[in-house]
C-alpha positions in Angstrom: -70.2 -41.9 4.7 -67.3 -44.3 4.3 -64.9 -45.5 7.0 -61.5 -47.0 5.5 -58.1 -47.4 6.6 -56.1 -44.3 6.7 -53.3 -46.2 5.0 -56.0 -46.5 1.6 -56.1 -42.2 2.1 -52.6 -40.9 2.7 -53.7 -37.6 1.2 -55.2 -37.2 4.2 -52.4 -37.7 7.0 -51.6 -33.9 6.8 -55.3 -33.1 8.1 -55.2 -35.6 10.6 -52.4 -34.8 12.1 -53.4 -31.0 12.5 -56.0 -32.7 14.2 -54.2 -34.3 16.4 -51.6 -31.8 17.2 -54.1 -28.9 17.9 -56.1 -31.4 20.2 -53.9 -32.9 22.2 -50.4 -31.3 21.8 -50.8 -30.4 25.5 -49.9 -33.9 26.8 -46.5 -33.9 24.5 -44.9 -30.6 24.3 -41.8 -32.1 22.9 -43.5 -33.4 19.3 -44.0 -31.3 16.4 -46.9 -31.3 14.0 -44.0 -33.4 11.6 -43.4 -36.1 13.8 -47.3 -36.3 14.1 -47.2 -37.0 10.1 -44.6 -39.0 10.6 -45.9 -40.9 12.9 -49.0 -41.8 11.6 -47.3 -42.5 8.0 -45.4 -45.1 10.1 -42.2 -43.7 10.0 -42.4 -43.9 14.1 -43.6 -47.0 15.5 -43.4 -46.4 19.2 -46.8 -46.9 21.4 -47.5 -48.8 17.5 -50.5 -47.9 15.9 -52.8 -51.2 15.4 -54.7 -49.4 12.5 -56.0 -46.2 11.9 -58.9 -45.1 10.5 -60.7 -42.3 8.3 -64.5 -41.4 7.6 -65.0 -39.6 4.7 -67.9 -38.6 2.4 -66.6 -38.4 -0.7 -63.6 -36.2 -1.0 -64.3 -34.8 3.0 -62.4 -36.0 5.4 -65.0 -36.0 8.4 -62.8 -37.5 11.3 -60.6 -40.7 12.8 -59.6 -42.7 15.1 -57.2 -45.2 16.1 -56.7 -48.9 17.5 -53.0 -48.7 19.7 -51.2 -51.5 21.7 -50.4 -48.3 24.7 -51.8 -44.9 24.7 -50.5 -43.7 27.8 -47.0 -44.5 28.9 -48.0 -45.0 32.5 -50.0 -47.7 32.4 -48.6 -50.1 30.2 -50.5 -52.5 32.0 -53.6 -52.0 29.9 -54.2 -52.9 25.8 -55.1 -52.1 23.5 -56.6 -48.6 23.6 -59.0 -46.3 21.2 -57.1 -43.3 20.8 -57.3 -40.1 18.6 -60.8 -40.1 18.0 -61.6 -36.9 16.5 -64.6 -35.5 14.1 -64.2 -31.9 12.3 -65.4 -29.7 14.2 -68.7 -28.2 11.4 -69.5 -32.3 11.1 -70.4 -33.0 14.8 -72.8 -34.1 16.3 -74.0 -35.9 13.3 -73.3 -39.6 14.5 -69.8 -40.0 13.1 -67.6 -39.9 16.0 -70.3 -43.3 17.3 -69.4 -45.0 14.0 -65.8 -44.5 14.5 -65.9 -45.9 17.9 -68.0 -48.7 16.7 -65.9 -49.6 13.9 -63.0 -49.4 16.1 -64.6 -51.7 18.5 -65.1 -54.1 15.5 -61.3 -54.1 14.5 -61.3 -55.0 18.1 -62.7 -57.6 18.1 -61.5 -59.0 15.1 -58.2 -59.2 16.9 -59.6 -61.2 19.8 -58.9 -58.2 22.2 -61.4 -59.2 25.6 -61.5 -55.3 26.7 -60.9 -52.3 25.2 -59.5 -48.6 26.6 -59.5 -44.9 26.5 -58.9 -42.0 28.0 -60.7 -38.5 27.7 -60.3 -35.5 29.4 -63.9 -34.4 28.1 -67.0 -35.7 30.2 -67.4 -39.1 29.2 -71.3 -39.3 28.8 -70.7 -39.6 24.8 -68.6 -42.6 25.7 -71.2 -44.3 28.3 -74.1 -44.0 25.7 -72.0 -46.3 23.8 -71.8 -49.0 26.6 -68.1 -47.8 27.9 -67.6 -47.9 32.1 -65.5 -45.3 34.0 -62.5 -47.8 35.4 -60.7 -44.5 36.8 -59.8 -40.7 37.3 -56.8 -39.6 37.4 -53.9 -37.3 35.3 -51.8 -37.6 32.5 -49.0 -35.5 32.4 -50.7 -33.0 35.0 -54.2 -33.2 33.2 -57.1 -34.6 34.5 -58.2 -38.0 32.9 -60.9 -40.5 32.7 -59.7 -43.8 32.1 -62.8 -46.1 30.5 -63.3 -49.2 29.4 -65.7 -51.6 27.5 -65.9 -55.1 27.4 -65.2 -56.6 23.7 -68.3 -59.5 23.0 -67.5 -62.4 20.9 
């Protein structure tokens, strides 16, 4: 398995933005799948994505995930955030969505950020195994959230 910048794999921003619009379309009823492509082609650069990335084996595209300054527009108070992290659904469970948060955490770091964000609406035990703390519950556009957090060492 390979993790690389989505921007090395454009073939694959049409899968990833499925992805992303049949997960979490919920929270933004207003989008379309097409501003999801656009967005994450860069043709959109609000809530800017930091970088995005893609693991792959081979030709497979086997999930992603992304670095963003904001990824929810109420608390602008916290950056930068993991987002989007998603693995295909027949690939789970094999380890990849840990080395997509880990290599997130290491672009991270390489950008000095001190902490690190997220929020799920899934139980977060995947995310505690990998050293992240609940900071709070709460909603998101009339979902339930967890709001977690990890400290970034140097």
């Amino acid at each position: 398995m390979e993790i690389n910048p989505l921007a090395q794999h454009k073939e694959a921003i049409p899968m990833v933005a499925k992805w992303y619009y049949e997960e979490w379309s919920h929270f933004y009823p207003d989008r379309t799948m097409k501003d999801v492509e656009q967005y994450l082609g860069g043709g959109k650069k609000k809530n800017k994505i930091l970088i995005a990335l893609v693991a792959l084996e081979g030709e497979e595209l086997l999930g992603t995930v992304c670095l963003r300054i904001h990824d929810m527009n109420t608390r602008l108070d916290l950056t930068p955030w993991l987002a989007g992290l998603y693995v295909a659904e027949s690939r789970r469970g094999q380890g990849i969505g840990a080395a997509l948060v880990n290599a997130i955490e290491q672009k991270a770091k390489e950008m000095r950020a001190r902490k690190l964000y997220l929020y799920t609406e899934r139980p977060e035990g995947f995310y505690t195994r990998l050293g992240w703390r609940v900071r709070e519950r709460t909603e998101y556009h009339g979902y339930p959230i967890t709001i977690m957090e990890k400290e970034i060492l140097f």
